[in-house]
Steps between C-alpha positions, in 0.01 A plus 500: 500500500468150548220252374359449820509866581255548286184603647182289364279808400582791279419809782747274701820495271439865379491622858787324556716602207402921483729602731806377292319586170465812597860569624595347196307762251589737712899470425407472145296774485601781799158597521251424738162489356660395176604175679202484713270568122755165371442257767130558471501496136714126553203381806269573285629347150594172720126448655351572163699250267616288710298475862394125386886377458703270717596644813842446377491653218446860679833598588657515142219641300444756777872627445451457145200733472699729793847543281271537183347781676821628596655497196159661330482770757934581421423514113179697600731758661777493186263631297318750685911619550525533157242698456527710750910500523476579881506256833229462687550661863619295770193367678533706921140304554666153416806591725247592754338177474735262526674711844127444628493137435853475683330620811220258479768196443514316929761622692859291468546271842840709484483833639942578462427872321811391344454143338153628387679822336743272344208248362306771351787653302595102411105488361498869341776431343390161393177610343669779293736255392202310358368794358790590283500190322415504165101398500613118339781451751224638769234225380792197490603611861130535683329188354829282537618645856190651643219291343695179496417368140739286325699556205205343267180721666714809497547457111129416464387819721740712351426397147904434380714187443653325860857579384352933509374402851831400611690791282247747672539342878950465459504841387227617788678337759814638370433882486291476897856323638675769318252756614423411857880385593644691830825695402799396630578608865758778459838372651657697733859706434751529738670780486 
């Protein structure tokens, strides 16, 4: 997000960043209302300490407070593993959820059944790809690709040295070309 994206007013910018914060914890976490409980938790830590700051100075401590969150909420659930040994279920109501919010999304200008097939797979398969990422490499890739910070307010939000940032976002970028790369068209055999 760019400095003069920036809305003026707090309501303003956190209106206009939830949507990707919450798609964001969401990866992280696979859980609905756990995301939905860590974007709040981030809204609300934001206004509090730091409602009266530059303008400017929202974007980075609002991913900040978000990763922090994030990475809370993943050794939350490493110790509650331990001590219980067992997984938590797989989340139907999340799944549910987000297949809702897919219908609610305005209908492509495009209506070729196939191209629109082809796209969803391409975005499934996309957002999976995220997901597998180890949570670090995950961070790296969303605030550098999907939020747009540079190398130095990546570092600063994620909490690491600018030389982990870039270790984090080669490596991410690696394993999603590896991941998401088409197999080879099968050449045909003449017999």
């Amino acid at each position: 997000m760019t400095s003069a994206a920036i809305p003026l007013n707090l309501d303003s910018f956190l209106a206009s960043i939830e949507r990707r914060a919450y798609r964001m914890a969401l990866l992280a976490t696979g859980n609905h209302s756990d995301a939905l409980d860590l974007v709040q938790d981030t809204m609300l830590k934001l206004s509090q300490n730091y409602g009266d700051a530059d303008a400017a100075s929202w974007p980075p401590l609002f991913q900040r407070i978000l990763q922090n969150r994030i990475l809370d909420w993943h050794r939350q659930q490493q110790r509650r593993r331990r001590l219980f040994v067992f997984t938590r279920p797989l989340d139907e109501d999340a799944e549910a959820e987000a297949e809702s919010q897919l219908e609610q999304l305005p209908e492509p200008r495009d209506h070729n059944p196939a191209q629109l097939l082809e796209l969803a797979r391409d975005t499934e398969a996309a957002l999976g790809a995220i997901g597998r990422l180890p949570l670090r490499q995950q961070q790296a890739f969303l605030l550098r690709a999907w939020e747009g910070l540079d190398v130095r307010a990546t570092a600063a939000a994620m909490e690491c040295s600018e030389g982990a940032v870039k270790s984090h976002y080669f490596r991410a970028l690696h394993n999603l070309r590896q991941w998401l790369q088409t197999p080879a068209e099968p050449k045909e055999v003449s017999l």
